[in-house]
N, C-alpha and C positions, 0 to 999 in steps of 0.2 A: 424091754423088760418092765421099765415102770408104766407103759400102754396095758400089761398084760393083769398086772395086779390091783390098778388104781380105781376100776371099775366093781370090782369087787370090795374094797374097804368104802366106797361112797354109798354103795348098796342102801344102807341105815339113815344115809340123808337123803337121798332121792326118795325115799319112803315118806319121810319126814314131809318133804316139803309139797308132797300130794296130800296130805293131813289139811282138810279146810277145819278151823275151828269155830265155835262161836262166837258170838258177838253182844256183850253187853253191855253195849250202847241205846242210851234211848230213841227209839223211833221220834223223830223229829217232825214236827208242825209248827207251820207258822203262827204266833200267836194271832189270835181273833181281834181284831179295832173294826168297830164297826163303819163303814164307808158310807159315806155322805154322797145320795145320786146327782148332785150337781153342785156347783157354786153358789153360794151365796151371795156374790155379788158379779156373778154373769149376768152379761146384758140381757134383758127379756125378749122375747120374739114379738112382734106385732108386724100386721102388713104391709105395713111402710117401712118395716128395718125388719127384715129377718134375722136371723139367727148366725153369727160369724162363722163362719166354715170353720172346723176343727186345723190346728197348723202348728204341729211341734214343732221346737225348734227343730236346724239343719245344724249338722256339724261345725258348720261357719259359719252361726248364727249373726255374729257381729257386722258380718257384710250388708244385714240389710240395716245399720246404717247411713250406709252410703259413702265413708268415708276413707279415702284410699291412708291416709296417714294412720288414721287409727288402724285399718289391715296392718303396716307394715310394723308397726308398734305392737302388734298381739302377737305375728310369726316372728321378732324378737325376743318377746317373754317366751316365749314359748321352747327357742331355742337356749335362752341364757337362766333365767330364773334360778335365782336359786335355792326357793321353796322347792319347785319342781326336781331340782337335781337331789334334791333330799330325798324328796320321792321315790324317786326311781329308782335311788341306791337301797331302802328301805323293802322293793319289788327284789332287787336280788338276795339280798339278805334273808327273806320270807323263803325264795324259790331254797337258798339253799337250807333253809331251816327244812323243810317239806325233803327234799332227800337226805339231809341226816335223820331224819326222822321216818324216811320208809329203806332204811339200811338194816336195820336188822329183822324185816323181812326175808332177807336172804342170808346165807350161809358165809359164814367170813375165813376167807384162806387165807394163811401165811408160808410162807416161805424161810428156810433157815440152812445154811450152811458153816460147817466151821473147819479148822483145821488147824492141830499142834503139834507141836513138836518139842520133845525133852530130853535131857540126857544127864548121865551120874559116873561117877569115876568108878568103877569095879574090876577087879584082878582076878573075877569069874568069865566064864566062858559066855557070850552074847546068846540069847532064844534065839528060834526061827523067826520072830517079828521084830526082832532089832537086830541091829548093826553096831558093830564098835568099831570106832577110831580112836586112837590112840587112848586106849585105858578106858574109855567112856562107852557107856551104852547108850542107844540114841531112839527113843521110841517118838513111832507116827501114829496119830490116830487121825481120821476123815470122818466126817461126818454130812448128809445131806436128805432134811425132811421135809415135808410138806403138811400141815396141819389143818385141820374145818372145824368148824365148830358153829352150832345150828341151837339156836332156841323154839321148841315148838311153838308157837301163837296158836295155844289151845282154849281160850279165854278173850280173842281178840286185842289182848292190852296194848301188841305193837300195828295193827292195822287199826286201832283207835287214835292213837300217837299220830300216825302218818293222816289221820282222816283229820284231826285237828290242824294239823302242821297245813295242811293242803286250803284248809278253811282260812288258817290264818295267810298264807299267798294271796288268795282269792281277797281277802280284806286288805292287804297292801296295796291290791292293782283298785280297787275300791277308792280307797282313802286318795291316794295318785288321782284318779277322775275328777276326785274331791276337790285336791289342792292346785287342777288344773285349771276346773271351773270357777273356783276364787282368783287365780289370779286372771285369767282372761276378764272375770268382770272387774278386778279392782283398777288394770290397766285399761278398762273401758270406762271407769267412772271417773280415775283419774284426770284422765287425756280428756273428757268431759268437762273437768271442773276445771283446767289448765285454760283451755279456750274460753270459758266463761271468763273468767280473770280479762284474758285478752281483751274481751268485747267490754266488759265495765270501765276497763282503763279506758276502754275508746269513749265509751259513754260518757265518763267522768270528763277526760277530756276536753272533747267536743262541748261540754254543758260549759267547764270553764271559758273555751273559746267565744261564747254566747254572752258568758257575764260580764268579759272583758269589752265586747264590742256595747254591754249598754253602760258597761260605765263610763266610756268613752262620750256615749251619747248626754250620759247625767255630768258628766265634767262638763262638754258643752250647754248643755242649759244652764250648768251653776259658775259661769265665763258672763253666759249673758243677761244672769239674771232672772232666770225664771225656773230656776231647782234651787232650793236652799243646801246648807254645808250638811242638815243632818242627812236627804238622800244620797249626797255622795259618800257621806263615812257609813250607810245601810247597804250600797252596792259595795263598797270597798270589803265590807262586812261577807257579802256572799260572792265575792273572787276569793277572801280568804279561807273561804270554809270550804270553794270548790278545790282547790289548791292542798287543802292538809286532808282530802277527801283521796290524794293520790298516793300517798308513800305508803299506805295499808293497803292498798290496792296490789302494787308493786313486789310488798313481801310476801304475799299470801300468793302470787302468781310463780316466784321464785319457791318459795316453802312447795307447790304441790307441783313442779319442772322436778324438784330432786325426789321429792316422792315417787313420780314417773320411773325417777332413771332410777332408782333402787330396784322396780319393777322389772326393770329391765336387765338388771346386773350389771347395769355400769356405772360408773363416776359422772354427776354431774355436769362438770366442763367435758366429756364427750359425747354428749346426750343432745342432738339436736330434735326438737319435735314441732315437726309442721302444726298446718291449721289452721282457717282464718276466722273462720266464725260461726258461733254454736248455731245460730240461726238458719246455718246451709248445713245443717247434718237435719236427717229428718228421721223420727222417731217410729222404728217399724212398726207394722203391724202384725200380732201373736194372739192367738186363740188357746185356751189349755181343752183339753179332752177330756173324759170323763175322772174323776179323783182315780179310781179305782186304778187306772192306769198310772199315777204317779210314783207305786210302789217299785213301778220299773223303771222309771225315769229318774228317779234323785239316787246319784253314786252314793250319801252319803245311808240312806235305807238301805241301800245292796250290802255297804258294807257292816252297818249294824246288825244285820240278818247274818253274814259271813262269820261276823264276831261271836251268834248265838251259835249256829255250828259248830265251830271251834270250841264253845263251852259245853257243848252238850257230849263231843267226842269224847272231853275229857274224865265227864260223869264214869263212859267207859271205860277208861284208865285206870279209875280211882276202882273202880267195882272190878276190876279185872286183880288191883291188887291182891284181894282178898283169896285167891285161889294160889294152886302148886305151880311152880314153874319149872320144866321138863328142860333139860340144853345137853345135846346130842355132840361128843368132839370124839375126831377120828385124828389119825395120824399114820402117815406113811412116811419110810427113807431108809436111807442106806447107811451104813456105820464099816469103819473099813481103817485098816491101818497103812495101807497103800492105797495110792490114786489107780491102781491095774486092776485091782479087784473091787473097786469101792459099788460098782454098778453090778456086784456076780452076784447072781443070785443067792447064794448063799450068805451074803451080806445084806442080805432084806431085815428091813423089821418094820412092823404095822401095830395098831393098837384102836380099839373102839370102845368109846365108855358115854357112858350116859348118867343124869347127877338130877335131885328133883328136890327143889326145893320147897318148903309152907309155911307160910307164916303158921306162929303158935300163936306169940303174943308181943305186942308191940303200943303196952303199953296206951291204947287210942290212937294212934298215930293213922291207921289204916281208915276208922272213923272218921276221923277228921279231916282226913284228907276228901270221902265221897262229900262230907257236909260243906268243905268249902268247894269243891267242886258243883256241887246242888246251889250252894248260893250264889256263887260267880254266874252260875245260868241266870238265878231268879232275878239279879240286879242287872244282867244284859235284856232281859225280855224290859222288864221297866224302862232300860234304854230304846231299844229298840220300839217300844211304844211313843214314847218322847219324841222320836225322831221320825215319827208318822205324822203324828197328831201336828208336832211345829212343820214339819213341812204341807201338810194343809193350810194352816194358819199361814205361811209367807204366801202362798198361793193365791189366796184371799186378801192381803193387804196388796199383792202386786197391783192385783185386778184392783180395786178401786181405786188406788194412786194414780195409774195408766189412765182410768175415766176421769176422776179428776183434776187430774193435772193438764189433761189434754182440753177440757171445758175452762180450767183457770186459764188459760195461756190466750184462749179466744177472748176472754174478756177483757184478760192484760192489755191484746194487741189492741182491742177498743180505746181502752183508757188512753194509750199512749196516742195515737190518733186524736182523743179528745183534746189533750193534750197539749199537743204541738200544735194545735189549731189556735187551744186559747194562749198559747205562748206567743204564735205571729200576732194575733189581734191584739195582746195587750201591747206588745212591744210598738205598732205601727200606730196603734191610737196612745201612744202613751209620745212617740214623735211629735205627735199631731196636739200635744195639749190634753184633751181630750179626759184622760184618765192620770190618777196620781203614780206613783212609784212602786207603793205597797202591792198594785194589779199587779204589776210588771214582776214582782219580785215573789210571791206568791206563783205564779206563772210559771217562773223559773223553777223553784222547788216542787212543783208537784212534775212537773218536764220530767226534772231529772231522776227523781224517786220513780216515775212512771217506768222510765228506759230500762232502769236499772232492775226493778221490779222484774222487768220482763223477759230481762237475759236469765236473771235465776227462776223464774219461771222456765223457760224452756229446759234448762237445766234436769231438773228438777223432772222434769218428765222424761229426760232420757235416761237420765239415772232411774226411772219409775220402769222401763222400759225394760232394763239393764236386768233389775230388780225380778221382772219375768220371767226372764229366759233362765236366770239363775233356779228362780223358785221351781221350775219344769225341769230342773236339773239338765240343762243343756244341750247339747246336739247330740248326744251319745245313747245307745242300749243297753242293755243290760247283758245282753248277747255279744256285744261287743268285746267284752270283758274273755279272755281268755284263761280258763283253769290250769293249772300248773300239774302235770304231767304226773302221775306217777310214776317212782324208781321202777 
């Protein structure tokens, strides 16, 4: 029975929802920034150094590396963080914003049943639709409907809605790439700066081992006579200054182990992190591609171009206001004062109406709503400029830190060599008579500044490295990025 009539009262929505209507929304373009045909501080070609083979990063860019502890510290963050978990929870919230948002696209059923029962004491004769028991009349009524209700989208205002909603998904899984690629390089520069720590201690160390064994030497000369008391209280001098040169060593090695393990999502004391020494990690090597191409490669552009989408849908929204709004409700069910007949057909009842509402006047409210929707664009384009322009700008400071830093570390490792050369020779001619103390001691302090130098040199250029692959926006596409379905 309800097969035979239900098709007939839906008639006026099916109608409906073959209704395509327009759309006034603005046709959308990327704003214009003019792109700069190369680098400014890419290496130059000449025939003795050709030109780097173009080499985005890989999805796993960190591998190259080379360090197996930092891998297993990044597929940590990666599972624990919890930026990232922010994230992602931020991707579902979006997803469901985007179908509450393409839901009244479609036609909304409901369902209703009810059923009462009453009765009154009367010393009259019971209807044919009641029954008495003892003195009382007992009425039943049944009731079971089915209800739709359909808004035309004659104006696009709800296919704008869901085209923002979708834009903004699209910017969640964006901002996600975003806050994945910060933390893989923060736990890359971290675990960086940890290991340096390590190696200074060592340095530091080592140099005190050096100052002890010549004070030893200057205690002997000034036993036999031939060092006075002021060299031994000038080397005693620099055992103590190598010695208060360690407990700041110490904290700052401890200070950036817990930073680590924040990175990681865990408590300190369960955080152990390999590593022996920054000098056995080697600093890859990355080539960027033409600028033009970086519009595709930094999540943090995708997602500011996502954001302008999302503001431009909205323009439609606002200008969609301004018109009638047509919503189409039907209704079908049965009413019945027995459950035997509640389904007979002569217990049908149906109803179809239709309601159109216009704005008259609202005060500017309608106004003001396209204006701030007009200006919410104009302030995202100025963003989305911003986020061009500076990611050229980190592009270019990578590239000559990488040069840089790579040319400072050659001359470091010189120095240090020079170094330790003139540190034996004072030390052995200073055995020998030969030379006075201040050689010796002089010797030592440039040693040690030189070592030390040269660990935060290397440093210094992985973190430059690091600073790269960030700026290239990382191992990912933009194609990568999956759109969020429509309802």
């Amino acid at each position: 029975m309800t097969m035979r009539r239900l098709p007939r009262i839906a008639t006026p929505m099916v109608a409906a929802l073959a209704l395509v209507g327009c759309s006034l929304v603005p046709d959308f373009a990327r704003p214009y920034i003019p792109m700069p045909e190369t680098w400014k501080d890419a290496p130059p070609a000449s025939p003795t150094q050709p030109v780097q083979p173009v080499s985005w990063p890989s999805t796993d860019w960190w591998r190259g590396f080379g360090s197996p502890p930092l891998d297993s510290l990044i597929a940590t963050a990666e599972r624990n963080n919890f930026d990232l978990g922010a994230a992602a929870a931020r991707v579902l919230q979006a997803d469901a914003q985007a179908r509450i948002a393409g839901a009244p696209l479609f036609p909304a059923l409901d369902g209703s049943a009810s059923a009462a029962r009453s009765w009154a004491r009367s010393s009259g004769s019971s209807s044919s639709s009641s029954s008495s028991r003892s003195g009382a009349i007992i009425t039943t009524s049944l009731s079971a409907n089915l209800s739709a209700s359909y808004q035309l989208d004659l104006f696009g205002a709800n296919r704008a809605a869901l085209e923002a909603a979708e834009a903004s998904a699209l910017f969640s899984r964006f901002d996600r790439e975003t806050v994945a690629l910060t933390v893989v390089s923060s736990v890359a520069n971290t675990f960086f700066q940890t290991v340096q720590f390590r190696d200074r201690l060592r340095v530091a160390r080592r140099n005190l081992a050096n100052a002890l064994e010549v004070l030893q030497i200057v205690q002997a000369r000034v036993d036999a006579g031939a060092a006075s008391a002021l060299d031994l209280a000038q080397q005693q001098t620099v055992v103590a200054q190598q010695r208060a040169a360690i407990p700041p060593l110490e904290t700052q090695l401890r200070q950036s182990e817990n930073a680590l393990a924040i990175l990681l999502g865990a408590a300190p004391a369960e955080t152990t992190i390999g590593g022996n020494s920054i000098m056995g990690i080697r600093p890859p090597a990355v080539a960027p591609g033409l600028p033009s191409a970086l519009l595709a490669r930094r999540p943090d552009i995708q997602s500011a171009e996502a954001q302008l989408v999302s503001a431009n849908a909205q323009i439609g929204v606002a200008r969609a206001a301004f018109f009638p709004t047509i919503s189409l409700t039907a209704e079908t069910g049965y009413a019945s004062s027995s459950l035997g007949s509640l389904f007979h057909p002569a217990s049908a009842l149906s109803s179809v109406a239709s309601s159109l509402a216009q704005p008259i006047f609202e005060g500017g409210k309608l106004e003001g709503g396209l204006d701030l929707a007009k200006g919410r664009y104009a302030e995202l384009v100025a963003n989305y400029r911003k986020a061009v322009i500076s990611a050229f700008a980190d592009v270019e400071s990578a590239l000559v830190a990488v040069q840089r830093t790579a040319e400072q570390e050659t001359l470091q490792g010189q120095a240090v060599q020079q170094a330790r050369l003139a540190y034996s020779l004072a030390e052995t001619r200073y055995r020998a008579g030969a030379v006075d103390l201040l050689t010796v001691l002089d010797a030592q302090r440039t040693l040690f500044s030189a070592e030390d130098q040269l660990v935060q040199v290397r440093l210094a250029r992985l973190q430059a490295a690091v600073a790269m692959f960030k700026a290239l926006g990382g191992g990912w596409q933009a194609s990568d990025i999956k759109k969020t379905p429509a309802p």
